[in-house]
N, C-alpha and C positions, 0 to 999 in steps of 0.2 A: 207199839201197835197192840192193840186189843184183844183183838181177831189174830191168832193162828193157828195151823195147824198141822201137829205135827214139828214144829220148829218152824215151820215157814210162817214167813209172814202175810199178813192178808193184802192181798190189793185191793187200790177204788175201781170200784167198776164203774158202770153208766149211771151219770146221774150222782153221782158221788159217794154213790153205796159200797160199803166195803167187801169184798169177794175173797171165800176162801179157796185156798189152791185147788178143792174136787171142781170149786165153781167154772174157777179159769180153766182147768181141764176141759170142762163137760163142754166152757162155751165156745173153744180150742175148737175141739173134736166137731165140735157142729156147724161152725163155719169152715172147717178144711170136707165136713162132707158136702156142704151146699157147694162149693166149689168144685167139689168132684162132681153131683149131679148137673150142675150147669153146664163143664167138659164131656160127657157124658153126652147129655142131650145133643149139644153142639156138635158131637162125630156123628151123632146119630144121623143128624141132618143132613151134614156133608154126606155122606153114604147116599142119601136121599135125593140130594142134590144131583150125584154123579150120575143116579140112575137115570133119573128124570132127561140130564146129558143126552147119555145110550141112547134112552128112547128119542128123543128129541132129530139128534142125530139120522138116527134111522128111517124114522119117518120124512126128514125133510127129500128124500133120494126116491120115495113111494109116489105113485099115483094117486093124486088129492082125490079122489073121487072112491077111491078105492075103499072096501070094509075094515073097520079095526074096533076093537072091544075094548072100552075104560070102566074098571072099577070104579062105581059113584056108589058112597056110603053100605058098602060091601051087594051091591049089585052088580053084576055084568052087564053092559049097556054097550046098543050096537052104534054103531056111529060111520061118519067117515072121516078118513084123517083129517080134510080141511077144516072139518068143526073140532076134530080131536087137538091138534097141533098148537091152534093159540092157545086152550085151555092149558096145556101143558106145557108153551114158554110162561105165561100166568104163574101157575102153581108156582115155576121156577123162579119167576123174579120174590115173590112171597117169602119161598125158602131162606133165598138170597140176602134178606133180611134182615129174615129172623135170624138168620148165624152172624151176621155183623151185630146184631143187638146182644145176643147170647156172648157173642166177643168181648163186648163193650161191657158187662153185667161182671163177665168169669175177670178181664183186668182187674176192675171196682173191686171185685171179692179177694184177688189176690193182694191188692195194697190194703185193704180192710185188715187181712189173716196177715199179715207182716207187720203193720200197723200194731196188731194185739201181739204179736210177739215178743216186739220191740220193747212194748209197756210195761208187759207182765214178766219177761225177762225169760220164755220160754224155749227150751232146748230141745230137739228131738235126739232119743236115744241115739248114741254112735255119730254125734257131732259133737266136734269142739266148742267149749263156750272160749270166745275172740279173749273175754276179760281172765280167762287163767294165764298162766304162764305155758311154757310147753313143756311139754314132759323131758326134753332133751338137754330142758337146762336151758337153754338162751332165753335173753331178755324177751317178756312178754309182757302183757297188759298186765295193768296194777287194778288192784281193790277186789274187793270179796263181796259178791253178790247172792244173794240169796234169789232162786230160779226157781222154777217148775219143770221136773223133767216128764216130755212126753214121750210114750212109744208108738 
């Protein structure tokens, strides 16, 4: 191989360009964050979701005719529940959604980020690599691979 560094060897990246180990690093580290920020968003939501619940809940037990306050685009807005309550199962099927999609995106991302691990042969510090032997002496996997170790 042409490309390496450090003693490691380069990988093909996308498109068949060759990638040196900081590359697979950097591109490692930025798909395990987009995967954090997707999980992230996705609790966020839930939380969001739960409140929406609360309120929901509470309201259904209230006199429809009664006064109640919704924040519209940071206004306080007077209203009465019966016009408040569908807006707010609404919101919640919306939410409801968008966290099944966020789900559907964070899976995609995690077979992506395993996908790239598998390829470029990357290890996170304080894991075993499956292809060593084990330190105990018993029979382990055979052959010597050259890896990327991440922390």
């Amino acid at each position: 191989m042409a490309d390496s560094v450090k003693g490691r060897p380069a990988a093909a990246g996308p498109g068949g360009k060759v990638l040196t180990a900081e590359q697979v690093v950097a591109r490692f580290n930025r798909l395990r964050q987009e995967q954090r920020g997707l999980a992230s968003k996705a609790a966020e939501l839930e939380l969001e979701l739960n409140e929406h619940g609360l309120v929901i809940e509470t309201l259904r037990e209230v006199d429809p005719t009664r006064k109640c306050y919704r924040m519209v685009g940071g206004i306080l807005v007077e209203r009465t529940v019966k016009e408040v309550l569908p807006a707010l199962e609404g919101n919640r099927e919306q939410i409801s959604k968008i966290i099944e999609t966020l789900s559907q995106q964070l899976q995609s991302k995690g077979r992506e980020l395993n996908e790239f691990r598998e390829k470029h042969n990357i290890r996170l510090v304080g894991e075993d690599d499956p292809r060593q032997p084990p330190k105990d002496g018993t029979e382990g996997g055979k052959g010597s691979a050259a890896g990327v170790l991440v922390s």
